[in-house]
N, C-alpha and C positions, 0 to 999 in steps of 0.2 A: 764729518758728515754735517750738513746743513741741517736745521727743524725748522719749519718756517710753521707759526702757529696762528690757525686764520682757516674761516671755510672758505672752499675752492668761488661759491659761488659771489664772493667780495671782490669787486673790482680793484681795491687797494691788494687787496691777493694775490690776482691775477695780474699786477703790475712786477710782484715780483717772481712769481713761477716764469712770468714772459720773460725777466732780466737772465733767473738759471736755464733755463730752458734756450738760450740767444746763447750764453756763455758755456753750455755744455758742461749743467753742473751737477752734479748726483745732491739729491735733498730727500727729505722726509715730511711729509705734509701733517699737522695733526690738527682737526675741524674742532674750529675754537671759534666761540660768538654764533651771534644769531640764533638761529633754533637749537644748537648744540649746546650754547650758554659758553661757561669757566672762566668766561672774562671779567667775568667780576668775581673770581674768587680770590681767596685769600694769597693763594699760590701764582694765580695771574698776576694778580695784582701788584706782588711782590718784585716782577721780573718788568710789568707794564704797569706803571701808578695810574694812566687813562683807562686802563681795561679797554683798550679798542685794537682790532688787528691790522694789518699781521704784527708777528712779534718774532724775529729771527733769532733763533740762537747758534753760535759757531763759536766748537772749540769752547763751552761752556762761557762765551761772554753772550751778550745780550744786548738785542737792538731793535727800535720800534719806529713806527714812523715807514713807512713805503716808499719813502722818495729818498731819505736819508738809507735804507735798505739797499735799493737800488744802486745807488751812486756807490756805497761801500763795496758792493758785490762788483761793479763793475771798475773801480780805480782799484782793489784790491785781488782781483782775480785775472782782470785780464787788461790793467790800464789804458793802453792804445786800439780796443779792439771797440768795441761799441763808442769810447767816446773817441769825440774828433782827436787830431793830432795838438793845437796850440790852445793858451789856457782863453782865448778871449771866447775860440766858438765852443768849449767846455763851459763856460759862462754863460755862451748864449742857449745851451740846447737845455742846463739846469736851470734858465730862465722860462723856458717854455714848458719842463717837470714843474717848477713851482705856479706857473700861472693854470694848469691844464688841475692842478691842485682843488688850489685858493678860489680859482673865478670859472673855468669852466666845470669842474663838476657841481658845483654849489649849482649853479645855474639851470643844470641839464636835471640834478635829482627832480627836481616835481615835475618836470614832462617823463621820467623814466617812471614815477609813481603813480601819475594820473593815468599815461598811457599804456601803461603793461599792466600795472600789477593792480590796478583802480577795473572793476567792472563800468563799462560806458553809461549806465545809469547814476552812477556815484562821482563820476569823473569832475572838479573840480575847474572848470572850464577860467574860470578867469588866471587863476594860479597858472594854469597853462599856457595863456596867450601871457601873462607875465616872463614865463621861462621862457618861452619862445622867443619873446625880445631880444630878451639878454644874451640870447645865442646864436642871434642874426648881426651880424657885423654891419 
């Protein structure tokens, strides 16, 4: 059985409940980080030295990082089904997992900050038309 440890409402979470969830995988979810906290405890910490989620464990090994999750769960459980068939567009599609990473979520958090979770009185208007940029092609 799968533990994927990480609250549901983390979109690095939700990257990989969508990889079992795609691959038709029975897991156990336990809500870790954020307002739950434990990611900085001693015992988190031990298994994730970032203290950041999610943190998979399988078969009592242990694995951090959402995109390195991903890929594992799916070259290790169902190779040929989610990723392409040849190694170049397997290349290409963990090039767009790593860029969707690195350069679009950084980009997108402060319009996700300023506009959902920011009351419109507080909203940081220039940070905004900054994100904005950065995620206008």
């Amino acid at each position: 059985m799968l533990n994927v440890l990480g609250r549901r409402n983390s979109s690095n979470v939700q990257k990989v409940l969508w990889a079992c969830d795609e691959l038709h995988l029975s897991y156990e979810r336990e809500d870790i980080g954020g307002e739950f906290g434990h990611n900085l405890s001693a015992k988190y910490l031990a298994m994730n030295p970032n203290g950041t989620i999610p943190t998979l464990i399988d078969s009592g090994r242990v694995l951090w990082e959402s995109n390195a999750i991903v890929r594992y769960l799916c070259e290790s459980r169902d190779p040929h089904g989610l990723l392409p068939g040849d190694v170049w567009s397997i290349a290409l599609a963990q090039q767009w997992m790593d860029w969707q990473q690195t350069i679009l979520a950084p980009a997108i958090r402060p319009l996700f900050w300023n506009l959902i979770r920011t009351s419109p009185k507080n909203q940081d208007l220039e940070a905004i038309s900054t994100a904005r940029n950065k995620t206008e092609a």
